[in-house]
C-alpha positions as CSV (number, residue, x, y, z in Angstrom):
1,X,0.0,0.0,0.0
2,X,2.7,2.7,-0.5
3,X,5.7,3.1,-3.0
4,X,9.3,1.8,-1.6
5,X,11.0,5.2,-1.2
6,X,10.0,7.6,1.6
7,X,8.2,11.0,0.1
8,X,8.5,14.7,0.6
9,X,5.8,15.9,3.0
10,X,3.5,18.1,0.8
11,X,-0.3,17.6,2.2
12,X,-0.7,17.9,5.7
13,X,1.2,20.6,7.5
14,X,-1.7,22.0,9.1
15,X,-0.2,26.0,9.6
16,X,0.6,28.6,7.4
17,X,4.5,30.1,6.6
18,X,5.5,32.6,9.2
19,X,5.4,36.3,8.9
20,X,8.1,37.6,6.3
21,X,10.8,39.7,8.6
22,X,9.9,38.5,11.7
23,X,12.2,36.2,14.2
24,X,10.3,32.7,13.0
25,X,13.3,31.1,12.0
26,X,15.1,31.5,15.2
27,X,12.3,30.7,17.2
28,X,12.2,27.4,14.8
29,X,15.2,26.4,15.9
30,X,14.8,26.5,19.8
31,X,11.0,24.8,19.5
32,X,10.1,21.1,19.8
33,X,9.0,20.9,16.5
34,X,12.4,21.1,14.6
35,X,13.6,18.2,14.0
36,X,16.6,17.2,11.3
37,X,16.7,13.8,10.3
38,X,19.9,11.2,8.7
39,X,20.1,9.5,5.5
40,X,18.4,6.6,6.3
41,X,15.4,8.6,7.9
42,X,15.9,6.4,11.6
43,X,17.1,8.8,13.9
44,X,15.7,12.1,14.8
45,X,17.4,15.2,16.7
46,X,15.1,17.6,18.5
47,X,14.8,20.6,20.0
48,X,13.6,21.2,23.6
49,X,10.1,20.5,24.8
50,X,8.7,24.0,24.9
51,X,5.1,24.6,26.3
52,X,2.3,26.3,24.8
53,X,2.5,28.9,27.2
54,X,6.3,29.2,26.5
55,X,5.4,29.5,22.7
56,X,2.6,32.5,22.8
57,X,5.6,34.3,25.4
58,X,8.1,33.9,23.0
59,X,9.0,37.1,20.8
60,X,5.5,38.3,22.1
61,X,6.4,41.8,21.0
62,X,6.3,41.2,17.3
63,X,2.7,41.6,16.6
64,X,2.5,39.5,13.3
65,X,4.4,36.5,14.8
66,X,2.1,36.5,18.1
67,X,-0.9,36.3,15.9
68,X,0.6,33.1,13.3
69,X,1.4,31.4,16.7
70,X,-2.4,31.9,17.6
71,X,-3.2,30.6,14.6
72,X,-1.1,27.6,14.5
73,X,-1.8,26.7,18.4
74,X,-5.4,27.6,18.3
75,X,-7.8,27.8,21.0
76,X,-5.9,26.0,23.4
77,X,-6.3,27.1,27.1
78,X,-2.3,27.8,28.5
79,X,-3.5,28.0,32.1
80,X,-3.4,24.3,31.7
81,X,-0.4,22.8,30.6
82,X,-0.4,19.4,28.8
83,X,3.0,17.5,28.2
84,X,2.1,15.6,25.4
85,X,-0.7,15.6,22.4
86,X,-3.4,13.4,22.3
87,X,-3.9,12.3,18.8
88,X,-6.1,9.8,17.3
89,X,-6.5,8.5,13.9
90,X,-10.6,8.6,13.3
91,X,-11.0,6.5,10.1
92,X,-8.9,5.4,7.3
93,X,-10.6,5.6,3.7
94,X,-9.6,4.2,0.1
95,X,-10.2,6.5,-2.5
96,X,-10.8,5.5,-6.3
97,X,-11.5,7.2,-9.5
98,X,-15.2,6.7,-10.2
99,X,-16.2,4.3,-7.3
100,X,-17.6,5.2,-3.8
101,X,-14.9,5.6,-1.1
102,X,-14.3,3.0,1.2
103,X,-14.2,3.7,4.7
104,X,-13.0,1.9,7.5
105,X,-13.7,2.8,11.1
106,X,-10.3,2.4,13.3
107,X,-11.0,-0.3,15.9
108,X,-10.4,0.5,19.2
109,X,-8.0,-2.9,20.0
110,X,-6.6,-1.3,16.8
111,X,-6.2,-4.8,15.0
112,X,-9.1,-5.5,12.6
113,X,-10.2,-8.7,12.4
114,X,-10.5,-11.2,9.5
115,X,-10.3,-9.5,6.1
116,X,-10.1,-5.4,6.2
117,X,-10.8,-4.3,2.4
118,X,-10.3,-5.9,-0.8
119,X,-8.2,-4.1,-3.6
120,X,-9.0,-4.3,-7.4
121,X,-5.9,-5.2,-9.3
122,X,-4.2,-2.6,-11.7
123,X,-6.6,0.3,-9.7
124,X,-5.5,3.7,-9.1
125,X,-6.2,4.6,-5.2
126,X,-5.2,7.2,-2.6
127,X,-5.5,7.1,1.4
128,X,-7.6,9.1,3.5
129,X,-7.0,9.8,7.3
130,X,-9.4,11.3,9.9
131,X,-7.0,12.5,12.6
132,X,-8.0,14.8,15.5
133,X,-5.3,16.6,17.4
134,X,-5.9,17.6,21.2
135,X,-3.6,19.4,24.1
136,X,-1.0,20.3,22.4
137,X,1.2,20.4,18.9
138,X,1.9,17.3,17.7
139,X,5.5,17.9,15.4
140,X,6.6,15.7,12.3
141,X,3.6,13.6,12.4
142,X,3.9,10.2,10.0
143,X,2.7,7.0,8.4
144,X,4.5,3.6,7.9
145,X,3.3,0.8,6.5
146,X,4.9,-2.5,5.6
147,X,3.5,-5.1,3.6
148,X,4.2,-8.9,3.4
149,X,2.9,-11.7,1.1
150,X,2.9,-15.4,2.3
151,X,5.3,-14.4,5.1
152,X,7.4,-12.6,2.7
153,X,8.1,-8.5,2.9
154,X,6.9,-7.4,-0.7
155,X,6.3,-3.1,0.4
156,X,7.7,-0.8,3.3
157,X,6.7,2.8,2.7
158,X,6.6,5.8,4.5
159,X,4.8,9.1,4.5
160,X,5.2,12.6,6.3
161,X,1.8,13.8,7.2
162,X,2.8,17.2,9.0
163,X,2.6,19.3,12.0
164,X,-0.6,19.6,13.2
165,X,-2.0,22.1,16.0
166,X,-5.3,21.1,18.3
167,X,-8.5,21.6,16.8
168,X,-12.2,21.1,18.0
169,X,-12.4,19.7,14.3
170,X,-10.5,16.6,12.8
171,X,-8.2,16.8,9.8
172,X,-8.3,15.3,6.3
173,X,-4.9,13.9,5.0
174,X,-5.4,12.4,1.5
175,X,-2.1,10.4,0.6
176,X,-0.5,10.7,-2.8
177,X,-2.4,8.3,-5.5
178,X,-0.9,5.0,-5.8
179,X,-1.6,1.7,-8.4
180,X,-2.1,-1.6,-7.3
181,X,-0.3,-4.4,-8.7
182,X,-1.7,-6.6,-11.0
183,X,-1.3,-10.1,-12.4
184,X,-1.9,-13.7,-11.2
185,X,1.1,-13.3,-8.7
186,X,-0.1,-9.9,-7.3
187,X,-3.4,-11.3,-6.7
188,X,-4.4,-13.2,-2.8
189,X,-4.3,-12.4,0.7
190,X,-1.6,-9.9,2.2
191,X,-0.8,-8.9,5.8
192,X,0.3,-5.5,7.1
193,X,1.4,-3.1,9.7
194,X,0.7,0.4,10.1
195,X,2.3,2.5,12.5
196,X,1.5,6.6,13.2
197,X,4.2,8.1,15.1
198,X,5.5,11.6,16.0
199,X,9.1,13.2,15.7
200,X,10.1,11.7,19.2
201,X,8.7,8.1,17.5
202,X,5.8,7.8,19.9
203,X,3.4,5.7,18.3
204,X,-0.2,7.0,18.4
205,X,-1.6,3.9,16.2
206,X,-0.4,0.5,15.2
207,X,-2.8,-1.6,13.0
208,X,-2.6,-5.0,12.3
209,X,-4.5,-6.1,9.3
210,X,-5.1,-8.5,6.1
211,X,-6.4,-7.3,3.3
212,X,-6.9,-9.2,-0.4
213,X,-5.9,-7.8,-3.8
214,X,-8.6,-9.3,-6.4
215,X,-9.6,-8.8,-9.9
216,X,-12.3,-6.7,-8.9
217,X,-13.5,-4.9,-6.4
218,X,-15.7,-6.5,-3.5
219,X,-19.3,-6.3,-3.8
């Protein structure tokens, strides 16, 4: 369910670029949500944890900056400080050219059971997550998935979904479009992990699931 090499993260960074002129980049640098990370994409370097309350403080004398850090914090009430985000992932939906979307409601055990979804061979499809963010910031936000075929790893992809501030609202990521395979080896039963994790790799979602690639659709 995802190409082999890890992709640029384009769709869902949730805030808008800082003020031109203003002290954004060095305030960047100091925050919890800068993050560099190595070749192979396995280790991340981060800033210090700073607060809410600590960000809104922060250069609070440049008007335009105070009011993009509003923005990207939202209504959050400072007087009470959370240490960590509370994010959950609402639904997961395929996506297809020309066919209803199919969505799948995220069990709470977070391990579907029997078979999730069937694919139609040789379809184009994208992915589409419901995720609502709570407390706090949640920084560098994203998807892995690894897919294996009678016991054998045939797909390990990963996806940066964003930063995301807390909203009463959820947000819609819609992954970039993918094909399935196709052919009499492509076709059968498949097994998978998906994992949602932040910069500091804590995992806010694993799924365990099996799902069939068919030459059609299920009815």
């Amino acid at each position: 369910m995802g190409d082999t090499d890890d992709k640029d993260d384009k769709n869902g960074e949730s805030y808008e670029t800082p003020p031109s002129g203003s002290a954004a980049h060095d305030d960047a640098s100091e925050s919890s949500c800068y993050a560099t990370e190595d070749e192979d994409d396995t280790h991340i370097h981060l800033g210090p944890k700073i607060s809410i309350k600590e960000h809104l403080e922060k250069d609070k004398d440049d008007e335009s900056l105070r009011r993009w850090k509003e923005q990207l914090l939202g209504r959050v009430d400072v007087s009470q400080e959370v240490e960590e985000p509370d994010v959950k992932i609402l639904s997961l939906s395929i996506v297809s050219p020309g066919r209803p979307d199919i969505v799948l409601e995220i069990p709470e055990s977070g391990n579907p059971k029997g078979q999730w979804f069937t694919l139609k061979e040789g379809s184009k499809y994208s992915l589409k997550f419901s995720i609502k963010v709570s407390n706090d910031i949640v920084c560098g936000l994203k998807y892995t998935n690894t897919v294996w075929k009678t016991g054998i790893k045939v797909d390990s992809s990963k996806e940066m979904l964003g930063t995301f501030s807390p909203q009463a609202e959820p947000y819609t990521h819609i992954m970039p479009e993918e094909v399935t395979p196709s052919g009499m080896f492509a076709r059968g039963n498949y097994s998978a992990k998906t994992k949602f994790l932040d910069d500091d790799n804590k995992c806010y979602l694993e799924l365990n699931y099996t799902f069939d690639i068919q030459k059609d659709w299920a009815k």
